[in-house]
N, C-alpha and C positions, 0 to 999 in steps of 0.2 A: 613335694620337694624331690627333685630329681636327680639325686648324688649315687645312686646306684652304677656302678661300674659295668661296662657294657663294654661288647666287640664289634669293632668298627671292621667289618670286610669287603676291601675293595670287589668289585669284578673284573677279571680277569681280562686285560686290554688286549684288543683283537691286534690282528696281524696290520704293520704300515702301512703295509702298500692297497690295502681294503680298502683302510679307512681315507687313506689320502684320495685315491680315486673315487669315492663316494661324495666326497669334499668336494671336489672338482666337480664332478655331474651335477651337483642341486647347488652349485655355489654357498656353497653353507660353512660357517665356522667348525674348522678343525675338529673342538669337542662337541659337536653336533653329531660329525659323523661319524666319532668314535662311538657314540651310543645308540647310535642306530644299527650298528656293526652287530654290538654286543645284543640288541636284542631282534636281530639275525635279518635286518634287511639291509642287501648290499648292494643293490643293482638301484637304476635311476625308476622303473619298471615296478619294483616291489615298493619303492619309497612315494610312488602316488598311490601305489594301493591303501601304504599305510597311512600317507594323511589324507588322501580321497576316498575316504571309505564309499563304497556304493552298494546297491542293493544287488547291480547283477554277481556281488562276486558270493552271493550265495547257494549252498551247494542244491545240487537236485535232492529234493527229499526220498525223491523211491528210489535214491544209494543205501538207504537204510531199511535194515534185515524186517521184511515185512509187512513195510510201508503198503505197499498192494493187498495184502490180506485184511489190511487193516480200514484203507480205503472203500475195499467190497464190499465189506461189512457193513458199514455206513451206509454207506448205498443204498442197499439191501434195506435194512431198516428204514431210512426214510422215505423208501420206494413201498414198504408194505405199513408204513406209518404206527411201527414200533415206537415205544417207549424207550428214552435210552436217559441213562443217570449218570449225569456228568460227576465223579468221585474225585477229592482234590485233599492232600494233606492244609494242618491244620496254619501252618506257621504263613511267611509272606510269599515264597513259593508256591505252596498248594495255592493258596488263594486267589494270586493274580493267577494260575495258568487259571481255576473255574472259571474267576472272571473273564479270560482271554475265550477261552474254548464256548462255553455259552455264551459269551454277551458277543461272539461272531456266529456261532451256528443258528443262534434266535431270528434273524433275518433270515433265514431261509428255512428254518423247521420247526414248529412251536411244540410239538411231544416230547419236549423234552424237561428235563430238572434238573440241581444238581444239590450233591452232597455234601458236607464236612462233617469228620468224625469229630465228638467231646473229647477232647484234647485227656480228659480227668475222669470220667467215663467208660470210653472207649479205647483211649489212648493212639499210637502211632497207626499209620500202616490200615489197608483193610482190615473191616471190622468185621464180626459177627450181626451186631443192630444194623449197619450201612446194607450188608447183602440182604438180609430180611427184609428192609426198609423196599428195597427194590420190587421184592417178591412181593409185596402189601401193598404195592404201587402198580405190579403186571408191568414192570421194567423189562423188556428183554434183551437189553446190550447195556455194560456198565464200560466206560471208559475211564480207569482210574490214572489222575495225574501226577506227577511226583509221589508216587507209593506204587504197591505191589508187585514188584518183582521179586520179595519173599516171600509173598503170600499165597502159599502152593493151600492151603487148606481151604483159605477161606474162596480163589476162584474156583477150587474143587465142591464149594458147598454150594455157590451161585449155579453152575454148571449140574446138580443135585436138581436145582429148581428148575432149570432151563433157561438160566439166564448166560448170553453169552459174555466173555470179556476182552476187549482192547486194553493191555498195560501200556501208558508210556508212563518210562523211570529215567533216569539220569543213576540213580545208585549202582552200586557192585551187585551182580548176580551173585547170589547161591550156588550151592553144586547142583540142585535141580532147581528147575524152573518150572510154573505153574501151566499149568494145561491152559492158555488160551487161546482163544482165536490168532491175536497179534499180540507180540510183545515189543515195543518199540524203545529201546535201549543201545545209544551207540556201546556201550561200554562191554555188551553181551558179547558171547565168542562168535565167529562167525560174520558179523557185523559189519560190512567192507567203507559205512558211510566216514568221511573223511577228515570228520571232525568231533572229537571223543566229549567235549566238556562243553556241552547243553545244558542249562539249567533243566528241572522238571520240567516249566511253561517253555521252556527251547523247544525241547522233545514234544510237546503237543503242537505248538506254532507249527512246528513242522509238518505234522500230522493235518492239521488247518490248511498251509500253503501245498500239500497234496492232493486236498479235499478239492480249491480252488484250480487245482488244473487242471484236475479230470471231471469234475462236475459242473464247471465252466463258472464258479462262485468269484467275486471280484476280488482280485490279489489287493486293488486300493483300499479297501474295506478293511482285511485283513492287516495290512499293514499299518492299519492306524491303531493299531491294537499294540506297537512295540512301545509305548509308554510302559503300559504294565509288563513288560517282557523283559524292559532295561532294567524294571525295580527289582525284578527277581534274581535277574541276571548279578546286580551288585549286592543285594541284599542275600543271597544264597552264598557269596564269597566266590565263585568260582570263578577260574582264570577272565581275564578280558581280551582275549585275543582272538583270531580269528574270526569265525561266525556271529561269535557273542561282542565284538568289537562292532562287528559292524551295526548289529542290534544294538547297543547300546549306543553308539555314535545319536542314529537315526531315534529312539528311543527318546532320550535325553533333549533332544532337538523339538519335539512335539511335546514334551514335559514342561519346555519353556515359551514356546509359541503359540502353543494351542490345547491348554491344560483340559482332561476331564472335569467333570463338574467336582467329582469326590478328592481326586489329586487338589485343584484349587480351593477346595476346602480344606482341607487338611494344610496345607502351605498358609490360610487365613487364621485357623485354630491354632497353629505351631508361631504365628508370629514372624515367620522366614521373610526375609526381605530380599536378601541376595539372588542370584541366578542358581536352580538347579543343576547339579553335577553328584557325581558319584559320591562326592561327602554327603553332600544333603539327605544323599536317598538312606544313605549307611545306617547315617545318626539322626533324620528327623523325621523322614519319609515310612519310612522302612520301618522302625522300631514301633510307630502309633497303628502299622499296620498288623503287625505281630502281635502287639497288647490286645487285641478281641480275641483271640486263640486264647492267649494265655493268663487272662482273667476271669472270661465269662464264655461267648463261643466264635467262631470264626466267622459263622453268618454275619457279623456283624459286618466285618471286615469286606465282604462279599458285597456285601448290601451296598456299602459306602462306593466301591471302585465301580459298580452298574447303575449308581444312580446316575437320572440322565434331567435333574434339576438342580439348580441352585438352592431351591429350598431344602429338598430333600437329604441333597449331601451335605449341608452345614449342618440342619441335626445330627445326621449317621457322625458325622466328623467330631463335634462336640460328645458324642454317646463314646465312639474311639479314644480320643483323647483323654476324657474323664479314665478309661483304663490304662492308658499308658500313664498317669500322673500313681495310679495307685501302682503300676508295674514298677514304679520308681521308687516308691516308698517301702516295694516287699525288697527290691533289687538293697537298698543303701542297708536298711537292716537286715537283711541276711546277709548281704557280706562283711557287714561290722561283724554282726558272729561269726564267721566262719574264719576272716582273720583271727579274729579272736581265739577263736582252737588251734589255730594252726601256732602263734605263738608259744600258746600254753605248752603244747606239747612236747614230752620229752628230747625229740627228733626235730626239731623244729628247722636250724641251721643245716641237718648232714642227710633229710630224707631227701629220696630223688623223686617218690610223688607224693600224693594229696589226695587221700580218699573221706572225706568227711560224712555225717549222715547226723541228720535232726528231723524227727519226725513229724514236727510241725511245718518244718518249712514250704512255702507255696514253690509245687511243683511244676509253673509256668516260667521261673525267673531263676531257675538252678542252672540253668547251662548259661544264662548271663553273667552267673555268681562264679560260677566256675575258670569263666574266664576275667574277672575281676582278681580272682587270686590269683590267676599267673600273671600279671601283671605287677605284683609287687614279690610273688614265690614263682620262681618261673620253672614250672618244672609242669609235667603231667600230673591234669588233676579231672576231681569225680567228685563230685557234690549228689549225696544220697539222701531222698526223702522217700515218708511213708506214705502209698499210694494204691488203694483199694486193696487192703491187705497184701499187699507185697511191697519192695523195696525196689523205686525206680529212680534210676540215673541221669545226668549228664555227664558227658566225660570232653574235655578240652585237651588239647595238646601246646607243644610247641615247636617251631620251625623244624623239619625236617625230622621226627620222631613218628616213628607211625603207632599210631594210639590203637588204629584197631586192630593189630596184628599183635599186639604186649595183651589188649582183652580178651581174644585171641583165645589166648594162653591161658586163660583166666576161665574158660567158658564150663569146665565142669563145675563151677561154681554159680553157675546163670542159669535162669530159666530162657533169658532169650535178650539178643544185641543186638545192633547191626548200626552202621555208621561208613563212617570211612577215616584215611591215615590221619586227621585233623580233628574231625567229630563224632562223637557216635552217644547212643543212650544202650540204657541195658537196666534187666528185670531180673531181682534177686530174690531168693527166700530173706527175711532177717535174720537168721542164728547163721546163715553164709556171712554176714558183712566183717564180721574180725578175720575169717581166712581169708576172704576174698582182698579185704587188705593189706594182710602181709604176703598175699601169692602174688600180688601186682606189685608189692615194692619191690618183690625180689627180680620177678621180671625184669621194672625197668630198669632198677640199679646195675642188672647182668646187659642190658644192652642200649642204654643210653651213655652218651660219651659224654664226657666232663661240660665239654665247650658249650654240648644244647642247653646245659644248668643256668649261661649266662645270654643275661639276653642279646640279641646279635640287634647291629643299625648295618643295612645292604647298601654300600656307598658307590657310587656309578662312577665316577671317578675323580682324582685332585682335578682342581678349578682354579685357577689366578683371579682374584677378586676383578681383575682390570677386562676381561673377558664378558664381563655380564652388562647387557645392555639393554635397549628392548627391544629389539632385533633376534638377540639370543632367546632374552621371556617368552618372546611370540610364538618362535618355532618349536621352543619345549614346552609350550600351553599346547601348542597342537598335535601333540605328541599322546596328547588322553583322547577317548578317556580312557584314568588310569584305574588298576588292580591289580589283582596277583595275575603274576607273570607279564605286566607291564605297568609295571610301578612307577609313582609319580620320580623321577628322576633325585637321587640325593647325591650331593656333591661336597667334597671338602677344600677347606682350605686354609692354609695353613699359617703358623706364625702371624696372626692378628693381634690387633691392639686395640682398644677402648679408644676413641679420643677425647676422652675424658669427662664427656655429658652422660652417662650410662646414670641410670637411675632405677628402683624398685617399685613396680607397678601394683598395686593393690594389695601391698607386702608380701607377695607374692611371685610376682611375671619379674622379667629383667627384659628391660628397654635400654639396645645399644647401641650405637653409632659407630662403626668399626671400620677399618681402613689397615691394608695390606703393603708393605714398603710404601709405592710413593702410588697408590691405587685413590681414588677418590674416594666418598666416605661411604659407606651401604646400614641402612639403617635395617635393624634386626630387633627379634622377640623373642624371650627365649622362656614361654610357658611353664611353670611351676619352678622355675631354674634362681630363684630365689640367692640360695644356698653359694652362689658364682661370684656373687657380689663384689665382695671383700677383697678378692685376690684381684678381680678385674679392674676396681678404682684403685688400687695400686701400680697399674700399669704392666702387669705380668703378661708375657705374650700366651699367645693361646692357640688353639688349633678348633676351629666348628665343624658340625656336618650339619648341611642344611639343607632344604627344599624354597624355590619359589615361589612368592605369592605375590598378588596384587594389592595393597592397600590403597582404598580410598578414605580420605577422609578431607571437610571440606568440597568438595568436588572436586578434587588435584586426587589422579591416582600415581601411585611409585612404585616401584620393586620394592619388595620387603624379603628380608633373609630370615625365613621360619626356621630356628634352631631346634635340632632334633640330641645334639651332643656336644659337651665341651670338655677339653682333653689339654690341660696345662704343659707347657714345653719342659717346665721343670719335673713334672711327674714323670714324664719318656727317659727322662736322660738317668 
C-alpha cells in the first residue's frame, strides 16, 4: 500500500527560445523538446546522436591512462605463450566482463583461465587463494576485472611471485595505487579518457577493442560480446549515457535478435515473455545472474553466459535459477526481520539511519535487504552479518547522500571498506558494532538534510493529458534506453478525474480511466495504490505522476499511464 508521502520535484525548465528552436529542427512536439533540452541535447546534430546511437561515436580506447602498457603486455605474453588468469569480481559485473574477456580472447589464445573469488571464503576484491592460485598454475599475467584498484598488497604479493598485473577497475582510487604493470581506471588522476562511468566489463571491453586494433583481432567478433556488456552496464546501475548508451542501445538489440544460448536460457527458465530492455535485465536477467555468487559460487554464473549449447545452458540455467528462488526465500525472510528491528526500536520514527546486525543472516542477500528497508525507511542504511569471524557489511544509501564519505568517517572503527557515494561494504571487529552505530548516526544526522529523509519522485515536467498520442509514445520510447542520469521520462498532470469505471485489481492495484477537462479518456494502473480508492469513486479531483507504457492485451496494444504518485487537490490547498 503506497500512502507514504513523498516529493514530487519538477526539473528545472530550460530557456524558450532552446527549446522552441529544437522544436522546430526535429519537427517534434513542444514537450518533446523541452526534455531533450533538459537532458542537454540542443542542437539537431546531438539529437541524431541521441536517437542514432552508433558504434563510431565510440571513444579511442588508448585516450585512457595506459592503455598501451597494457596492450604490450598482452602481446608480450601471448607472443612468449604465457599463462594469463583472467580475475573477475563475484557479482553480475565481475562475471559477464570474465565472460566477455575470455569467451573473446579464447579465439585467439588458449593459455589462458579464469578466476572468481568465494564470494564467503575469500570475500571482495583480490584475494590471497586467487594470486596463489596463479602461482600453482605458473600464471605470469593476471588481469583482474572490476576489482583491484585497492589491492596494493595483494599485486605486491603476485609481483613477490613474478606474476605480473593488468588492473581494469571502474571504482574510486585510493591514495596509493598498486604497483602494476597497467591500471586501467577512467576514474584515476591523470586519466584524460573522455568518458568517466564505464562499468567494470566497460573498462576491459575497452582493453579488448585496443587488443583488436593493434593486434589486427576482429572488432565484429568483439562486438558481439555487448549483450553481456549492456547486462552489466544496467545491472551495475551506472549512468546510461554516453559510451554506456550506446553499448547498451547495441547490447539490448542482440539480447533480442540474436540471444546467447545461456541468456535464452535464462529468459526460458524465468518464464519472460515480453521483449528485453533494461527492466528485464534489472529484475530477471540480472538478479538469477547474481544468485550463483551469492548462494553457492559465481563459476556457475560463468559457466552459464560461455555455454555455447542449448543443452548445456538450460541445465547451467535451471542450476542458476534453483539459487535465485532460494536468494528469494533468504531475501523475504530477512527482511521481515530486519523490518521487524527497525520497528521495534526505540528510534524508530526520528533515526536518520539503520545499522542492523544478525549473525545468522546469509551474507549474499544483505545489500538486497538493505535496500528493502529503504524502501519503506528511507533513510541510510547497513545491514551487518557474521562472516569468517568478523563483521561484514552492506551499506545502501539514498538520492543524493554520499554514504561513503559519512563511512568515511566512520573508518576508525573498520578493519576495511570501500564502495562508492550510493554503495559500499565494509569489515568490522564485533565489540565495534554499538559505536560504529552511534558514530554513523551522528554523522548522518549532522549532515543529512530533512528532505533526503523523504522519498523524492523526479518529475520531467506538467503534461496536458490532450498532448499524449502515439506519435508522442514513440519518440519518448526512443528516448531509452533508460537509467540513471537518463531516466524513463515522468510526467504530471494535473486536476484529473476518475470517469467513474475505476475499480480494485486483486484488492490491491487500482485500474483507472481518467480524463483531464474536456481531454479524452487515458486508462491507468496504479500498483499497490489500493489505499486511493475511496476518495477517487467519490469524484475528488486529483493530481498523478506518471510514466508511459505499452499495454497489450488481446492483441490491441494502448498507451497506458503507469502511476507512480497521487496528490489530492484538497490536500495542496
Amino acid at each position: 500500500m503506497t500512502t507514504q508521502i513523498k516529493r514530487w520535484i519538477t526539473k528545472q525548465l530550460p530557456e524558450q527560445d532552446k527549446a522552441k528552436a529544437l522544436s522546430k529542427a526535429l519537427n517534434v512536439n513542444p514537450y518533446i523538446a523541452v526534455m531533450l533540452v533538459q537532458r542537454g541535447i540542443e542542437t539537431f546534430d546531438e539529437a541524431k546522436d541521441f536517437f542514432r546511437p552508433s558504434l563510431d561515436q565510440l571513444h579511442d580506447p588508448f585516450l585512457m591512462r595506459d592503455m598501451d602498457k597494457a596492450v604490450t603486455r598482452i602481446m608480450q605474453a601471448i607472443e612468449k605463450n604465457d599463462r594469463i588468469l583472467i580475475y573477475g569480481d563475484y557479482d553480475v559485473d565481475g562475471t559477464t566482463s570474465v565472460s566477455v574477456f575470455y569467451g573473446f580472447l579464447k579465439n585467439y589464445y588458449t593459455n589462458i583461465e579464469y578466476y572468481i573469488p568465494d564470494r564467503y571464503k575469500e570475500g571482495y576484491g583480490v584475494s590471497k587463494a586467487g594470486i596463489e592460485h596463479a602461482r600453482d598454475t605458473n600464471a605470469k599475467l593476471i588481469v583482474s576485472l572490476d576489482c583491484g584498484i585497492r589491492s596494493v598488497e595483494m599485486v605486491a604479493l603476485a609481483k613477490s611471485f613474478g606474476i605480473d598485473f593488468i588492473i581494469c577497475d571502474h571504482h574510486n582510487p585510493g591514495d596509493e595505487l598498486p604497483d602494476a604493470i597497467a591500471i586501467l581506471d577512467p576514474k584515476q588522476k591523470n586519466c584524460k579518457y573522455p568518458y568517466k562511468e564505464l562499468s567494470g566489463c566497460g573498462v576491459g571491453f575497452k582493453l579488448l577493442q585496443a587488443l583488436c586494433d593493434r593486434a589486427g583481432y576482429s572488432s565484429e567478433l568483439l562486438f558481439e560480446q555487448m549483450d553481456l556488456l549492456a547486462i552489466s552496464i544496467c545491472s551495475d546501475i551506472v549512468p546510461i549515457t554516453g559510451e554506456n548508451r550506446t553499448f547498451t542501445y547495441f547490447g539490448i538489440q542482440k539480447l533480442n535478435e540474436a540471444p546467447r544460448p545461456g541468456i535464452q536460457a535464462i529468459v526460458d527458465v524465468s518464464g519472460l515473455k515480453k521483449t528485453i530492455d533494461v527492466n528485464t535485465i534489472v529484475f530477471t536477467i540480472g538478479p538469477r545472474i547474481n544468485a550463483a555468487g551469492r548462494i553457492d559460487h559465481a563459476f556457475a554464473a560463468v559457466e552459464l553466459l560461455l555455454a555455447s549449447n542449448k543443452t548445456d545452458a538450460a541445465n547451467f540455467a535451471e542450476n542458476v535459477n534453483d539459487h535465485n528462488l532460494v536468494r528469494r526465500e533468504f531475501d523475504e525472510t530477512i527482511t521481515g526481520e530486519a523490518i521487524g528491528m527497525i520497528q521495534s526500536s526505540v528510534n524508530a520514527e526520528t533515526a536518520c539511519s539503520t545499522v542492523l546486525y544478525k549473525e545468522d543472516w546469509h551474507k549474499g542477500v544483505i545489500g538486497i535487504v538493505a535496500s528493502r528497508c529503504i524502501e519503506q525507511y528511507h533513510r541510510p542504511t547497513i545491514i551487518l552479518t557474521h562472516s569468517n569471524g568478523k563483521v561484514a557489511g552492506s551499506a545502501r544509501s539514498v538520492p543524493d547522500y554520499d554514504l561513503y564519505e559519512a563511512i568515511d568517517k566512520c573508518s576508525d572503527l573498520l578493519i576495511q571498506f570501500g564502495g562508492h557515494k550510493y554503495a559500499a561494504g565494509l569489515t568490522m571487529e564485533e565489540k565495534n558494532i554499538d559505536a560504529f552505530r552511534v558514530k554513523f548516526e551522528e554523522v548522518v544526522s549532522a549532515t543529512i538534510r530533512k528532505e533526503q529523509l523523504i522519498p523524492m519522485i523526479s518529475i520531467d515536467l506538467d503534461l496536458p493529458l490532450n498532448q499524449i498520442d502515439s506519435r508522442f509514445f514513440n519518440i519518448v520510447r526512443q528516448m531509452g534506453p533508460f537509467g540513471p542520469q537518463n531516466m524513463q521520462p515522468i510526467f504530471v498532470s494535473r486536476n484529473v478525474v476518475d470517469d467513474g469505471t475505476s475499480r480494485i485489481l486483486k484488492d490491491k492495484h487500482l485500474k483507472l480511466n481518467i480524463r483531464q477537462q474536456d481531454s479524452v479518456t487515458y486508462p491507468a494502473i496504479g500498483w499497490q495504490m489500493h489505499a486511493f480508492y475511496d476518495r477517487i469513486k467519490n469524484k475528488e479531483p486529483f493530481d498523478i505522476c506518471y510514466s508511459l507504457e505499452e499495454n497489450e492485451f488481446n492483441g490491441k496494444k494502448t498507451i497506458q499511464l503507469m502511476i507512480r504518485d497521487i496528490q489530492f487537490i484538497k490536500d495542496r490547498n
